[in-house]
N, C-alpha and C positions, 0 to 999 in steps of 0.2 A: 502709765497709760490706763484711761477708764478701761473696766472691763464689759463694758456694757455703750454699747450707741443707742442714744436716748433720743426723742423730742421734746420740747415744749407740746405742755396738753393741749393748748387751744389748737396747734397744729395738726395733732391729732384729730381734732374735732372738727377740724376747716376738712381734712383728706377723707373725714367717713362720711362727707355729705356727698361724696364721689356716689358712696352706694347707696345716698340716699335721694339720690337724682335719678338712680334704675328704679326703687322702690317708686317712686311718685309713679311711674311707667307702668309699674308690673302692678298698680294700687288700678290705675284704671283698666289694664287688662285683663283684674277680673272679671269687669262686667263685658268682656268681648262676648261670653257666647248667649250673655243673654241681650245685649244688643242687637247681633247678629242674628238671633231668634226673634224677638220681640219688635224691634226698629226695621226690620231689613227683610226679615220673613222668611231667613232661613232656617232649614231643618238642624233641630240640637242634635243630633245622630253624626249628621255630615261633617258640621263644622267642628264637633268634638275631635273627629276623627283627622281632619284636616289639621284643627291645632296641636293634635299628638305628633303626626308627620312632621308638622315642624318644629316643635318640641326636639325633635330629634336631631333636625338636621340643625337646630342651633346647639347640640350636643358634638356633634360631625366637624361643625366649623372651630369650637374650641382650642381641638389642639391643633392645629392649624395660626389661627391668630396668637396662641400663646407662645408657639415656637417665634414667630416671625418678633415679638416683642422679647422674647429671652436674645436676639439677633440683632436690637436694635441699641443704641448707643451713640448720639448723635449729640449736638449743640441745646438740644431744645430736651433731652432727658431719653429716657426709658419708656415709662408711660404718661406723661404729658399729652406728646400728639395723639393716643389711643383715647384716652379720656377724654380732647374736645372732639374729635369725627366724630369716636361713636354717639355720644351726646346729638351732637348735629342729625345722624343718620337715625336715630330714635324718636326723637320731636318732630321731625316732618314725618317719619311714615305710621306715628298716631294718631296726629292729624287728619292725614288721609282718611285711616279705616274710618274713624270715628266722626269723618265726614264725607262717608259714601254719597253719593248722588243717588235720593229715593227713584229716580227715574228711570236708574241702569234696570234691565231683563235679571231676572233672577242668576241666570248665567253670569252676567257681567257684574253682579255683587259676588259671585264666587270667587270670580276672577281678581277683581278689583282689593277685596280685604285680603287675599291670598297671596296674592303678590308682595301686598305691601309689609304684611306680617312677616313672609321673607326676608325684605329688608330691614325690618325692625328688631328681626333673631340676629342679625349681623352687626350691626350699631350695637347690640342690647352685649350680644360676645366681647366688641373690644372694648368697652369701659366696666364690663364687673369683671372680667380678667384683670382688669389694673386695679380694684379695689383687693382682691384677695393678695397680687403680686404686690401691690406698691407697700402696705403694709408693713412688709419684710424690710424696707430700707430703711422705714421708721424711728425703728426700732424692736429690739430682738432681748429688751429687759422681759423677765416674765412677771414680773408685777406691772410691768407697766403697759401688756400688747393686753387685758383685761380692758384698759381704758377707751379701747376699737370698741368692742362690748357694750358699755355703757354711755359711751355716745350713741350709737348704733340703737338700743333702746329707746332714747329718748327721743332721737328721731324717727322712729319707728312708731312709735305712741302718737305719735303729732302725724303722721301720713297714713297711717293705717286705722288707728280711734277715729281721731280728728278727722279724718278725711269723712268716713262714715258719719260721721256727727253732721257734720257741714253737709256732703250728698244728700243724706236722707233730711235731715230738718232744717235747713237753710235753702239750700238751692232747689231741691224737688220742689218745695210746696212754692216755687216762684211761680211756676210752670202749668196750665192747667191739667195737661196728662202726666202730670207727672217723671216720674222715670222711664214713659212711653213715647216723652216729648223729644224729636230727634234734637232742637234748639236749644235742648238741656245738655245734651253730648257734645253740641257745637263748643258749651261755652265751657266745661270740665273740661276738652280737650284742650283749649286754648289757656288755661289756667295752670294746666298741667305742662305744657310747652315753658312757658315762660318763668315756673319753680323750677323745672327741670334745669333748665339751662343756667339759672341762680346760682343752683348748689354746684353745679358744674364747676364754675368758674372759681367760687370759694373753694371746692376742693384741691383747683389746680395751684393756690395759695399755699394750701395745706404741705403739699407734697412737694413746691419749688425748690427749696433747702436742701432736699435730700435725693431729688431727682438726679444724681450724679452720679460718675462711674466710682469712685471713689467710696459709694454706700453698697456696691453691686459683687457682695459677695468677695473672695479674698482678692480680689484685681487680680486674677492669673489668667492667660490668655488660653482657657480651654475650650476647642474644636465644640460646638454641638451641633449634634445630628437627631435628623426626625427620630430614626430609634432606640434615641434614648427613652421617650418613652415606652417603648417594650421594658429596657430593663427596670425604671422605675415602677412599674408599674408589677414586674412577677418579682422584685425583689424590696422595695417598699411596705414591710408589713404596713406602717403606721397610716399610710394613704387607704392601703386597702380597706383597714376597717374604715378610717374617719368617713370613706366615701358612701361603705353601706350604711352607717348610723345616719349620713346627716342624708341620704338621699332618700330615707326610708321615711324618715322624720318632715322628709318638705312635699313628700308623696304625702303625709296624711295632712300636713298643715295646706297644703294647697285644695287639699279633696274638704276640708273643713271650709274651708273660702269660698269655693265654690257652691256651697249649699246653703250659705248662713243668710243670702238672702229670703232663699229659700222657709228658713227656721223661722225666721223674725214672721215675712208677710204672711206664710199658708199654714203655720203649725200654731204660732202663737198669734195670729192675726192680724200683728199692728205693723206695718211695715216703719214706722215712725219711733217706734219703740228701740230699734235698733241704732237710733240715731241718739234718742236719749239714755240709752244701755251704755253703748262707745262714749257719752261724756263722762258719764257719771265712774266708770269703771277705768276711764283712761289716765288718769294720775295715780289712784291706787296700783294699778299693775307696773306703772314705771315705777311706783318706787319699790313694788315690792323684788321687779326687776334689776332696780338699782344696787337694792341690799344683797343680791345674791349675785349678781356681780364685783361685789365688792368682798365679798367670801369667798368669789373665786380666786383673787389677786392671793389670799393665803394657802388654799388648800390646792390650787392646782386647776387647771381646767379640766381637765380628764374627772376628776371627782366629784366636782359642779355638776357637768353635765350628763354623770350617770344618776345621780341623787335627782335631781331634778326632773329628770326622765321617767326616773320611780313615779316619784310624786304626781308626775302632771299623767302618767298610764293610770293611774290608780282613782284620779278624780276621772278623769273620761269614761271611768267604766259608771260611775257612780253618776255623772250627767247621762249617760243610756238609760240608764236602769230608771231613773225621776223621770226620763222623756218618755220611755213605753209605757210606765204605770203613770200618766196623766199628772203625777205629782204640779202641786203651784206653782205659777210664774215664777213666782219669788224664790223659792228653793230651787228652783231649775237655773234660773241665772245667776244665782246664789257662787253654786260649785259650775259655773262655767266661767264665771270669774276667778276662781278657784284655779281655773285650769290653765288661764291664762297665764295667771299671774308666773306658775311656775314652764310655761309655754317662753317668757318675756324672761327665763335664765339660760334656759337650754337652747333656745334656736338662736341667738346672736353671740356664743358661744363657739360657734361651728367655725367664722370666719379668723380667728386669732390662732385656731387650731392649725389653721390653715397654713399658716405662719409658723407655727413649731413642725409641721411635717415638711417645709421646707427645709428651713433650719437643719432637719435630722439626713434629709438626703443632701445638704453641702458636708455633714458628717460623714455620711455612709460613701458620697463615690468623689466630694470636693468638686460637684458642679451646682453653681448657684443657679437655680434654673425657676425662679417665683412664676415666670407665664407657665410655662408646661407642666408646673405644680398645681396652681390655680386650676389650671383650663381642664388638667386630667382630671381635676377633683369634679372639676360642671361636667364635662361630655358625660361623666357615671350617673351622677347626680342629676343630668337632665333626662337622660336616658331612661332612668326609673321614675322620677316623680312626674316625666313626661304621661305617665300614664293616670296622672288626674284629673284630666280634662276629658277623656274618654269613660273614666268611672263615671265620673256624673254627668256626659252625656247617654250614656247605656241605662245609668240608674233611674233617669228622666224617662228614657224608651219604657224602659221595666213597667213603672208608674202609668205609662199610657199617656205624656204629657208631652213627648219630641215634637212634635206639631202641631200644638198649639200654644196658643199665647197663655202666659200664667196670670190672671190676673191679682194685683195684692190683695192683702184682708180677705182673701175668700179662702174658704176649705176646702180641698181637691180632694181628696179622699183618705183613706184609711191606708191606704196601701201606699200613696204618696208622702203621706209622714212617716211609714216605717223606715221606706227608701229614704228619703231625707236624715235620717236618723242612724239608720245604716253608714252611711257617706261620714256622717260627721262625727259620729263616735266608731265604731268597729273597725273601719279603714285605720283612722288613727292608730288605736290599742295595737292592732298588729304593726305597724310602724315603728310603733315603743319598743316594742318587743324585738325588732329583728335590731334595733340601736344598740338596746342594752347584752347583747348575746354579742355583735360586732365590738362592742368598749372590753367585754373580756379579755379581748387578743391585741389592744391597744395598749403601746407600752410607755408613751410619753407622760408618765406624771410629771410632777411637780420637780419632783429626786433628777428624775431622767433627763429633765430639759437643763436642768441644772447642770449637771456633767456634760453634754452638750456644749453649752454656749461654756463653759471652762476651755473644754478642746479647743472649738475654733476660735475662741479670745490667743488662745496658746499658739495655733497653729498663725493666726494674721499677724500675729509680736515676730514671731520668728521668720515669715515672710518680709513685712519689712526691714526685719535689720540687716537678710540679705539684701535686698534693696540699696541699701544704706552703704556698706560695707561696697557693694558695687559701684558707685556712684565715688565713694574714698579713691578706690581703685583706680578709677578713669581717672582721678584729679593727682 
């Protein structure tokens, strides 16, 4: 008997467009608050604070959705049905925000994106629950859960470069106001509905095969209860750290997003440049992505992702330092590519880890639980990097800039690029830092996952052959 349940790669590759069908989503809900500011004319103060609220409570809904899919076991799979609703529930209520009615009272635009955003943190919970859980059914080779990774990259480069490329120097300049123009949102909304719903269904491909109960951990009929997350959680070293490293790390990457339009239009002046920066930069970082991904498959993922971590804290300090002493364009974007590229090892890293901490807890208590693993790993992780949305809307207050509109290519102030700057380098660095201080207490190398998946190879051989041996018996 193999020791190892494998896929086919393309399989693999059809199941990570699952979470790259949340990414198209969460590509456009960067610009929530500046639409919400800029298009709608609400206060960034307000709506910052509003979207940390629900930041939360889509952390609250986690484990909740994740139990109810570790509970599910039906004709149609595990997470299948989770995968198309939430998809479903995601595409209609971006639509909506992102086509407020300019006619609603200021009140009734609060209300109106408020609400919907609600439903969009619920939709957005039950399909990236399935992207960190389904994983796990995959396959559990450790050379071969790297390959989530570098898929994941490459779509990631294509949604997040790409997408920027396309926004700012394709569709903006259709439009005469620009990214001011609400008929530019109409039509990214409706763009982003109909990828979203694409890769969906490809993913549901992806995952058909192994959607079974048969891939769901040793097939033993064990009892769960809501508090098992208690014990996983005080008795789980390995989640504990993965959760601070990786939610320290999407606190500084999301506080980076949120101000980069910022970089481009009011510090360096060209808002268009951003769009030519994301072409010209977006194949180099996937591959340099690709190559340390493919380093990871030897050395481990634990090892990758503290090296990498090094490396990309060490250029961010070095893009600060060129962005307050006025250093050139060129050298400024120079090591901000730099920073990427080792940005494009370590952050798509986080979700196969995801995968080996499940792994260790069917070790540790022999309950396969991939939702309440997954979802305990977001509520933390949303919990914390929930509070990016409210840095840079405080950091905007600070600047003197919450109410009013930013116009691009124009200079705000001095104090406005420090804040900017701030956000996108120093938030970061301390993110690195609390990552790399969490990997010290993280005990799954390479070695470790290894002896792992030994045991439970050992322990599923000896549960079927009772199996076996029982079924002799009745005959």
């Amino acid at each position: 008997m193999e020791m190892y349940n494998r896929s086919k790669s393309y399989k693999i590759g059809l199941f990570v467009l699952n979470n790259s069908a949340t990414n198209l989503a969460m590509f456009l809900t960067l610009y929530y608050m500046y639409y919400t500011q800029n298009i709608l004319g609400l206060s960034g103060v307000l709506v910052g604070i509003i979207a940390t609220c629900m930041r939360l409570f889509d952390g609250i809904t986690d484990p909740i959705i994740g139990y109810f899919i570790d509970k599910t076991d039906g004709r149609f799979g595990k997470f299948r049905p989770f995968m198309l609703v939430g998809n479903i529930i995601i595409v209609t209520s971006l639509f909506a925000i992102f086509n407020t009615p300019l006619e609603f009272s200021q009140m009734g635009k609060y209300i109106w994106t408020t609400s919907f955003y609600v439903v969009y943190i619920i939709g957005y919970t039950f399909q990236t629950a399935c992207t960190k859980g389904g994983q796990v059914v995959l396959t559990n080779d450790p050379k071969q859960r790297p390959l989530f990774s570098i898929f994941d990259t490459i779509y990631n480069t294509i949604i997040f470069t790409g997408g920027i490329y396309v926004l700012m120097s394709v569709i903006a300049p259709r439009y005469e106001a620009g990214l001011l123009s609400p008929e530019l949102w109409t039509f990214v909304s409706k763009a982003t509905v109909i990828l979203s719903v694409g890769c969906t269904i490809l993913a549901l491909i992806g995952i058909w095969e192994k959607d079974r109960t048969e891939f769901f951990g040793m097939n033993k009929s064990i009892k769960l209860k809501f508090s098992d997350y208690v014990d996983v959680l005080k008795n789980n070293r390995a989640i504990q750290m993965l959760t601070i490293a990786a939610s320290t790390d999407k606190l500084a990457i999301n506080a980076m997003k949120g101000v980069s339009v910022y970089l481009f239009a009011n510090i360096l002046l060209d808002s268009k440049l951003q769009g030519s920066y994301s072409a010209m930069t977006g194949i180099p970082i996937t591959i340099m992505g690709i190559c340390g991904l493919f380093w990871a498959r030897k050395v481990g993922l634990k090892k990758s992702f503290v090296v990498t971590t090094w490396l990309g804290m060490i250029s961010t300090v070095i893009v600060y330092i060129l962005g307050m002493t006025g250093a050139s364009t060129t050298l400024f974007l120079t090591f901000m590519f730099i920073q990427q590229g080792f940005s494009a090892v370590s952050s798509p890293i986080v979700i196969p880890m995801i995968a080996d901490v499940t792994d260790y807890e069917l070790y540790r208590s022999g309950k396969f639980i991939p939702g309440m693993m997954g979802t305990l790993f977001s509520f933390i992780d949303k919990f914390v990097s929930s509070l990016s949305t409210t840095i840079v809307g405080f950091a905007l207050a600070y600047a003197g800039v919450s109410k009013t509109i930013i116009s691009p290519n124009t200079f705000i102030s001095t104090k406005f690029n420090s804040v900017v700057l701030f956000v996108y380098c120093i938030i970061p660095i301390l993110g690195f830092v609390a990552s790399l201080v969490a990997m010290k207490y993280y005990e799954l190398n390479i070695e470790k996952m290894k002896d792992i998946q030994d045991s439970l190879n050992s322990q599923k051989n000896e549960y079927e052959e009772e199996l076996m041996d029982e079924k002799l018996e009745l005959a």
